[in-house]
C-alpha positions in Angstrom: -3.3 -5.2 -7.9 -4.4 -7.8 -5.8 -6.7 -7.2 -2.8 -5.1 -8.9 0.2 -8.6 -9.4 1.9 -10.4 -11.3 -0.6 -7.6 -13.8 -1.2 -8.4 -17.5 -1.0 -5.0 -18.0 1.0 -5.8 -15.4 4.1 -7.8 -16.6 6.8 -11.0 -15.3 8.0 -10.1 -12.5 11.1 -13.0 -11.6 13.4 -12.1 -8.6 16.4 -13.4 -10.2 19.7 -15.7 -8.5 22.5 -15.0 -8.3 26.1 -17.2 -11.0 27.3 -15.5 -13.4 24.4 -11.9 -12.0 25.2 -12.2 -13.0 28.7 -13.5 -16.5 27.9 -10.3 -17.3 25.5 -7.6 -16.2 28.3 -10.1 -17.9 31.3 -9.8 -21.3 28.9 -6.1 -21.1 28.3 -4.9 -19.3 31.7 -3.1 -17.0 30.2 -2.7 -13.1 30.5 -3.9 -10.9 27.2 -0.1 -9.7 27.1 0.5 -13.6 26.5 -1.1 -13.9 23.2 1.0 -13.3 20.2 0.9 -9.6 18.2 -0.6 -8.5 15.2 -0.1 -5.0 14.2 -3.1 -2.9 13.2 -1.6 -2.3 10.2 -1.7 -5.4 9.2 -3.0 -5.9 5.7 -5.4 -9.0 6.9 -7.2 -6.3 9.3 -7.9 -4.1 6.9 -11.5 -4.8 6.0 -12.3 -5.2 9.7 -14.6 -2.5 11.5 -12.3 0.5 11.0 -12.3 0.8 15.0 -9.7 -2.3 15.7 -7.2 -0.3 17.8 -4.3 -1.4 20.0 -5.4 -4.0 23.2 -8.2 -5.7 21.2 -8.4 -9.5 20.2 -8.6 -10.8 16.9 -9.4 -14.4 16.2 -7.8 -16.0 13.4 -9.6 -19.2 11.9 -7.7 -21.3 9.3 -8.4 -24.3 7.5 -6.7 -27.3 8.7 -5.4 -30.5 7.3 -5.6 -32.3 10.5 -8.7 -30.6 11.9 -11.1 -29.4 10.2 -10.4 -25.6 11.3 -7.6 -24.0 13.4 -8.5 -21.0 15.8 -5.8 -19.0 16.6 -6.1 -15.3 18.6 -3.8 -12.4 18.4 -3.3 -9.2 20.0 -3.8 -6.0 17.7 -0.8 -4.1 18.6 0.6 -0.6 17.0 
């Protein structure tokens, strides 16, 4: 079976803090509920701290052709 985590192909996910959380939607001027959903199920969030609940901020970097890396964010969701 293939582990989903430690596939070349899925970006790296890192759960954001508070301070960091308020930065991203400060920057983008934007509410939390604004961002788009990941669900804590999510295979991708599996090796994260086993705390991620519902409400908390992941940040999703991704190679890029154009740029070097693409940050994305998403809202952990049940």
């Amino acid at each position: 079976m293939v582990d989903v985590n430690r596939h070349d192909l899925v970006p790296e996910h890192t759960v954001l803090d508070g301070e960091q959380i308020e930065d991203v939607l400060e920057e983008y001027n934007i509410r939390k509920t604004d961002l788009p959903k990941i669900k804590r199920t999510d295979p991708a969030l599996r090796d994260l701290d086993a705390d991620v609940e519902a409400g908390d901020v992941v940040q999703v970097t991704r190679d890029s052709r154009t740029a070097d890396q693409a940050v994305v964010y998403r809202l952990v969701v049940e």
